[in-house]
C-alpha angles and dihedrals in degrees: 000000000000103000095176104076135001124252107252107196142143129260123263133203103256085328129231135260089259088053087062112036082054087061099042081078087072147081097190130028129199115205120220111238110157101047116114120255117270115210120223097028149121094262091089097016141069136162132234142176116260141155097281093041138257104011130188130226117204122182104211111234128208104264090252109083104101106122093006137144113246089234093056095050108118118211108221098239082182084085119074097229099144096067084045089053104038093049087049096053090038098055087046102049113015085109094048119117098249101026097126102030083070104018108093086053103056087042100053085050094054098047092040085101104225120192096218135058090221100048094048086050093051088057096046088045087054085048103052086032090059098050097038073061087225113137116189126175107265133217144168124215120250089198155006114270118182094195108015126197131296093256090065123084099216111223101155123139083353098109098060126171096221089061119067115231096244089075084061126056105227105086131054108176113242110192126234135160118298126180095234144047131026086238114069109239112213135212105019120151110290091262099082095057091037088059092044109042097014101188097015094075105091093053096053085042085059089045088051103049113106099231095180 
């Protein structure tokens, strides 16, 4: 653990294997709330494993968005994205080992219905965070800092959908059991190897940090 700074990052939609195992390096995590919205990122999108390959889950957000605070990003609930999202994870992962141990959970997150992006991936991030059993101190900017203080390890916008993780140094892919494929595909959401190997997840996210 990196006692010195905080991680200051952004939230993700049901974040990857290389968002966690960035943060494994931490005892305490700000969260980014007054940065504007990026489009095309992982901030309303993750990736999971299902019958047809490498899918891709988008929460649909209100057109006005452009220049505005995350925390002001509305989801368009008009749109019924939650039965889109919970078949898809469903068909993917209902014979998965731990489907159902973690399954109503997540479930009852995605269809609460919550009016802000921000607000829905603060409650996935509690919920990975909680059964990864990694408890990190958590905070909420009051601001936004272009350059913050030295005691902060700055992540933000790092982690991007449109680069591979190989062009960063957090993630090395540890393999585990996945319900599709005869090729291991690395770095999903967290979902996927939460569903497969269920509490054996912390310990292949710390595998899979890259301490050097």
């Amino acid at each position: 653990m990196n006692n010195l700074k905080t991680a200051l990052i952004e939230l993700h939609y049901l974040p990857s294997l290389e968002y966690f195992c960035a943060l494994l390096n931490f005892e305490s995590i700000q969260l980014e709330k007054h940065e504007h919205y990026v489009k095309q990122s992982y901030r309303n999108r993750c990736y999971i494993n299902t019958a047809q390959g490498v899918g891709m889950l988008t929460v649909p957000l209100t057109n006005k968005h452009d220049k505005v605070s995350i925390k002001d990003v509305k989801i368009d609930n008009s749109i019924k994205w939650q039965n889109n999202h919970w078949r898809t994870i469903e068909s993917a992962y209902r014979k998965a080992p731990y489907f159902e141990h973690y399954a109503d959970e997540l479930k009852k997150i995605i269809y609460s219905n919550q009016v802000y992006l921000f607000d829905l991936n603060f409650d996935l991030l509690s919920f990975c965070l909680k059964n990864i059993s990694f408890n990190p101190k958590i905070s909420v900017s009051v601001s936004y800092e272009k350059s913050p203080e030295i005691t902060f390890h700055d992540l933000r916008s790092i982690i991007q959908a449109k680069i591979p993780y190989l062009g960063r140094s957090y993630y090395l892919p540890t393999s585990y059991y996945q319900v599709f494929g005869n090729q291991f595909v690395s770095n999903l959401s967290l979902i996927d190897i939460l569903f497969c190997e269920g509490p054996r997840t912390g310990s292949l996210l710390l595998d899979s940090r890259n301490i050097g």
